[in-house]
C-alpha positions as protocol buffer text, in pm:
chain_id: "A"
residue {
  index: 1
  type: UNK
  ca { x: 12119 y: 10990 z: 10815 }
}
residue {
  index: 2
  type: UNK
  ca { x: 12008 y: 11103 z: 11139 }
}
residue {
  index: 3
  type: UNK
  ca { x: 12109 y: 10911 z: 11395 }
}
residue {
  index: 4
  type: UNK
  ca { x: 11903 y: 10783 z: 11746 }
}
residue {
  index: 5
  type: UNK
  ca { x: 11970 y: 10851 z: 12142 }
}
residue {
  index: 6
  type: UNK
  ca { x: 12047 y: 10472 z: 12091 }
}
residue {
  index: 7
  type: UNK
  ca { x: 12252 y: 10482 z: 11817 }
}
residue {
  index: 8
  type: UNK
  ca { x: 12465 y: 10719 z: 11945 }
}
residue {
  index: 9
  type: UNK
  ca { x: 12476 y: 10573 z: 12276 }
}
residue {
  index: 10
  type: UNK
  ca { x: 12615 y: 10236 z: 12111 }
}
residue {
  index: 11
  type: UNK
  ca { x: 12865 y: 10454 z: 11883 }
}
residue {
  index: 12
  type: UNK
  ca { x: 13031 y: 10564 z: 12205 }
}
residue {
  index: 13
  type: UNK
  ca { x: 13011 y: 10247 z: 12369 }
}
residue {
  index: 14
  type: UNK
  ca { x: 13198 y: 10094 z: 12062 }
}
residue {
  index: 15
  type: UNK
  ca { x: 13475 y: 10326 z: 12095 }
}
residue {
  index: 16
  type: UNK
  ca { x: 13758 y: 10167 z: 12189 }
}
residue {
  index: 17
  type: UNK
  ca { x: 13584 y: 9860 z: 12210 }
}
residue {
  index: 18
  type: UNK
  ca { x: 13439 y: 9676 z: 11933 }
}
residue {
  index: 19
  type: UNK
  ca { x: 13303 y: 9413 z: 12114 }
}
residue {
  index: 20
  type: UNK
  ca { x: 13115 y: 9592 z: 12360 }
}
residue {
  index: 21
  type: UNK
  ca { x: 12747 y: 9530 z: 12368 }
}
residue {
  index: 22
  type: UNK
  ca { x: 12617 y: 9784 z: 12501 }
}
residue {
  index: 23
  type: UNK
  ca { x: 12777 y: 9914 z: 12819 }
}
residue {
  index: 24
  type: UNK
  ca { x: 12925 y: 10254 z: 12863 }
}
residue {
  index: 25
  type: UNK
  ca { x: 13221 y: 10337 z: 13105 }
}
residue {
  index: 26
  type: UNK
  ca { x: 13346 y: 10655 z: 13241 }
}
residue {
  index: 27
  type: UNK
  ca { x: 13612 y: 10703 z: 12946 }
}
residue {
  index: 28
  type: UNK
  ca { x: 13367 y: 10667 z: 12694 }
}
residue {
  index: 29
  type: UNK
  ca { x: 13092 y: 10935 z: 12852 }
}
residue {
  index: 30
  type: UNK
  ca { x: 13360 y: 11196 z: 12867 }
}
residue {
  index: 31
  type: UNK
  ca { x: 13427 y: 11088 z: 12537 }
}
residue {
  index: 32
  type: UNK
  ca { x: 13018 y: 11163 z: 12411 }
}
residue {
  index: 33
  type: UNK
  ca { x: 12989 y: 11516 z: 12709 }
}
residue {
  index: 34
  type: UNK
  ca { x: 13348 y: 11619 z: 12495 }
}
residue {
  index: 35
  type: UNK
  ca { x: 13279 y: 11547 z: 12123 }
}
residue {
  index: 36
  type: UNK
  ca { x: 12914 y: 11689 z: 12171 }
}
residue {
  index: 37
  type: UNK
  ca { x: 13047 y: 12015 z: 12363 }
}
residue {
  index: 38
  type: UNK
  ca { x: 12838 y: 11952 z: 12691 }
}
residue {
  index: 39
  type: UNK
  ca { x: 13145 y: 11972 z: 12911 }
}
residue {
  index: 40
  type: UNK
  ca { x: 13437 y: 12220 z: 12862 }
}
residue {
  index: 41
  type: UNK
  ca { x: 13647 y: 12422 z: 13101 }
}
residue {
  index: 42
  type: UNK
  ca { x: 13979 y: 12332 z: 13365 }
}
residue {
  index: 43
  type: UNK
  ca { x: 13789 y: 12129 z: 13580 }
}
residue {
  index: 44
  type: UNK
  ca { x: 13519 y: 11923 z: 13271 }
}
residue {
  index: 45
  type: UNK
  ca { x: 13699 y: 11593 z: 13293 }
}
residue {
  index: 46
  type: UNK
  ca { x: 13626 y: 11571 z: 13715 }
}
residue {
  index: 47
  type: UNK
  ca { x: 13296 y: 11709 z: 13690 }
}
residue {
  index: 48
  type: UNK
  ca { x: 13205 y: 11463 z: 13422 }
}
residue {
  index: 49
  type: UNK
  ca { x: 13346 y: 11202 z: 13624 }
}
residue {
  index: 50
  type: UNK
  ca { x: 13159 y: 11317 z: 13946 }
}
residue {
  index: 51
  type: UNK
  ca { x: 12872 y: 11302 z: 13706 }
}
residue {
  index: 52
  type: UNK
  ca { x: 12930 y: 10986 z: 13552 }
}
residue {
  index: 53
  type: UNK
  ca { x: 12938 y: 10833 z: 13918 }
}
residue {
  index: 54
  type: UNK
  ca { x: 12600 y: 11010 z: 14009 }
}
residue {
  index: 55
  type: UNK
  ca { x: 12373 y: 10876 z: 13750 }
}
residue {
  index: 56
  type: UNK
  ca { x: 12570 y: 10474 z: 13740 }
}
residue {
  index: 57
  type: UNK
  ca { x: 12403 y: 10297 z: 14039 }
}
residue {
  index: 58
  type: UNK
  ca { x: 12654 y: 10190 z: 14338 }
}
residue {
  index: 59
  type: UNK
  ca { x: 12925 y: 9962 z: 14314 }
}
residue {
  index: 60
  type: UNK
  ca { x: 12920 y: 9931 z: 13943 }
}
residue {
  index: 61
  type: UNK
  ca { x: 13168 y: 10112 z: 13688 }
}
residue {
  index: 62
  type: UNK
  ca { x: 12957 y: 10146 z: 13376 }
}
residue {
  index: 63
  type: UNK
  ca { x: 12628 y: 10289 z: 13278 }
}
residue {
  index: 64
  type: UNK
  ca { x: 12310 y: 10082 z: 13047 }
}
residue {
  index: 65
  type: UNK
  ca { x: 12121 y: 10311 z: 12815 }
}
residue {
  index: 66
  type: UNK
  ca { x: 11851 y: 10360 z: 13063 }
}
residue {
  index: 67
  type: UNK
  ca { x: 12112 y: 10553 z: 13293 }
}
residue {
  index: 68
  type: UNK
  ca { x: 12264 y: 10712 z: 12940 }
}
residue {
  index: 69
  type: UNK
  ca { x: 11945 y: 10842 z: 12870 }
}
residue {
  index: 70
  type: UNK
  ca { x: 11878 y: 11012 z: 13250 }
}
residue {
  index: 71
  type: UNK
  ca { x: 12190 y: 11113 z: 13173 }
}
residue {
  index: 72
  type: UNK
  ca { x: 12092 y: 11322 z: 12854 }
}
residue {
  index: 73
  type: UNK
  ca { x: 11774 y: 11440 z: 13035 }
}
residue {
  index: 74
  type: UNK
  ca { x: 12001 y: 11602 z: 13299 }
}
residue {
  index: 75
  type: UNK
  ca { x: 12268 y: 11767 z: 13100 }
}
residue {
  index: 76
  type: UNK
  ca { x: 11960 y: 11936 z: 12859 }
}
residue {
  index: 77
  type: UNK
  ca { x: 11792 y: 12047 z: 13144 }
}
residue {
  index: 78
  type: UNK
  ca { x: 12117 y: 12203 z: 13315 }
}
residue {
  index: 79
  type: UNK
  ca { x: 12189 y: 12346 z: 12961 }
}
residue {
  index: 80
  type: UNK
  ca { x: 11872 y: 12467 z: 12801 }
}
residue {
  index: 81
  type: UNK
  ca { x: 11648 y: 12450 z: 13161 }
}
residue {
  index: 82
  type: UNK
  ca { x: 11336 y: 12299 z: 13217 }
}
Protein backbone atom coordinates (compact mmCIF):
# COMPACT_ATOMS: atom_id res chain seq x y z
CA UNK A 1 0.00 0.00 0.00
CA UNK A 2 1.08 3.42 -0.44
CA UNK A 3 1.54 5.10 2.44
CA UNK A 4 0.58 9.12 3.49
CA UNK A 5 2.89 12.29 4.58
CA UNK A 6 0.93 11.34 7.81
CA UNK A 7 1.44 7.95 7.92
CA UNK A 8 4.85 8.14 7.58
CA UNK A 9 5.23 10.93 9.85
CA UNK A 10 3.54 8.69 12.71
CA UNK A 11 5.81 5.57 11.57
CA UNK A 12 8.82 7.63 12.59
CA UNK A 13 7.33 9.04 15.52
CA UNK A 14 6.59 5.40 16.72
CA UNK A 15 10.08 4.44 16.45
CA UNK A 16 11.44 3.85 19.49
CA UNK A 17 8.41 4.75 21.07
CA UNK A 18 5.26 2.95 20.87
CA UNK A 19 3.35 5.10 22.82
CA UNK A 20 4.01 8.22 21.21
CA UNK A 21 1.07 10.04 19.80
CA UNK A 22 2.19 11.93 17.54
CA UNK A 23 5.26 13.99 18.37
CA UNK A 24 8.55 13.78 16.60
CA UNK A 25 12.02 14.51 18.27
CA UNK A 26 15.33 15.22 16.85
CA UNK A 27 16.43 11.37 16.92
CA UNK A 28 13.57 10.34 15.11
CA UNK A 29 13.85 13.13 12.07
CA UNK A 30 17.39 12.08 11.46
CA UNK A 31 16.01 8.82 11.60
CA UNK A 32 13.14 9.72 8.47
CA UNK A 33 16.18 12.60 6.48
CA UNK A 34 18.56 9.03 6.86
CA UNK A 35 16.29 6.08 5.87
CA UNK A 36 14.77 8.31 3.00
CA UNK A 37 18.39 9.46 1.74
CA UNK A 38 17.72 13.32 2.19
CA UNK A 39 20.79 13.79 4.35
CA UNK A 40 24.19 12.04 3.76
CA UNK A 41 27.77 13.20 4.03
CA UNK A 42 30.51 13.87 7.32
CA UNK A 43 28.70 16.59 8.62
CA UNK A 44 24.42 15.11 7.85
CA UNK A 45 23.75 14.32 11.47
CA UNK A 46 24.62 18.36 12.61
CA UNK A 47 23.05 19.78 9.71
CA UNK A 48 19.94 17.78 10.32
CA UNK A 49 20.07 18.77 13.76
CA UNK A 50 20.61 22.53 12.90
CA UNK A 51 17.64 21.80 10.76
CA UNK A 52 15.55 20.07 13.06
CA UNK A 53 15.99 23.18 15.48
CA UNK A 54 15.03 25.67 12.61
CA UNK A 55 11.67 24.45 11.65
CA UNK A 56 10.56 23.26 15.82
CA UNK A 57 9.38 26.62 17.30
CA UNK A 58 11.57 27.98 20.42
CA UNK A 59 11.99 26.38 23.57
CA UNK A 60 10.43 23.15 22.59
CA UNK A 61 12.36 19.78 21.65
CA UNK A 62 9.97 18.08 19.27
CA UNK A 63 8.17 18.87 16.10
CA UNK A 64 3.84 18.30 15.33
CA UNK A 65 3.07 17.26 11.79
CA UNK A 66 2.37 20.75 10.79
CA UNK A 67 6.22 21.58 11.37
CA UNK A 68 6.99 17.81 9.77
CA UNK A 69 5.29 18.79 6.85
CA UNK A 70 7.23 22.49 6.38
CA UNK A 71 9.76 20.35 6.97
CA UNK A 72 9.20 18.11 3.78
CA UNK A 73 8.35 21.27 1.77
CA UNK A 74 11.88 22.55 2.52
CA UNK A 75 14.06 19.59 1.98
CA UNK A 76 12.06 19.02 -1.74
CA UNK A 77 12.59 22.37 -2.58
CA UNK A 78 16.44 22.36 -1.56
CA UNK A 79 16.54 18.96 -3.45
CA UNK A 80 14.48 19.13 -6.57
CA UNK A 81 14.10 23.35 -6.46
CA UNK A 82 11.19 25.29 -6.72
Amino acid sequence: TIMGLKDIYMAFCLFGDRNNKGTMNGRQFQKFCRDNGLISGPNAQTDCDIFFKKIIPKGKRVMLYSHFRQACEILAKGIYGD
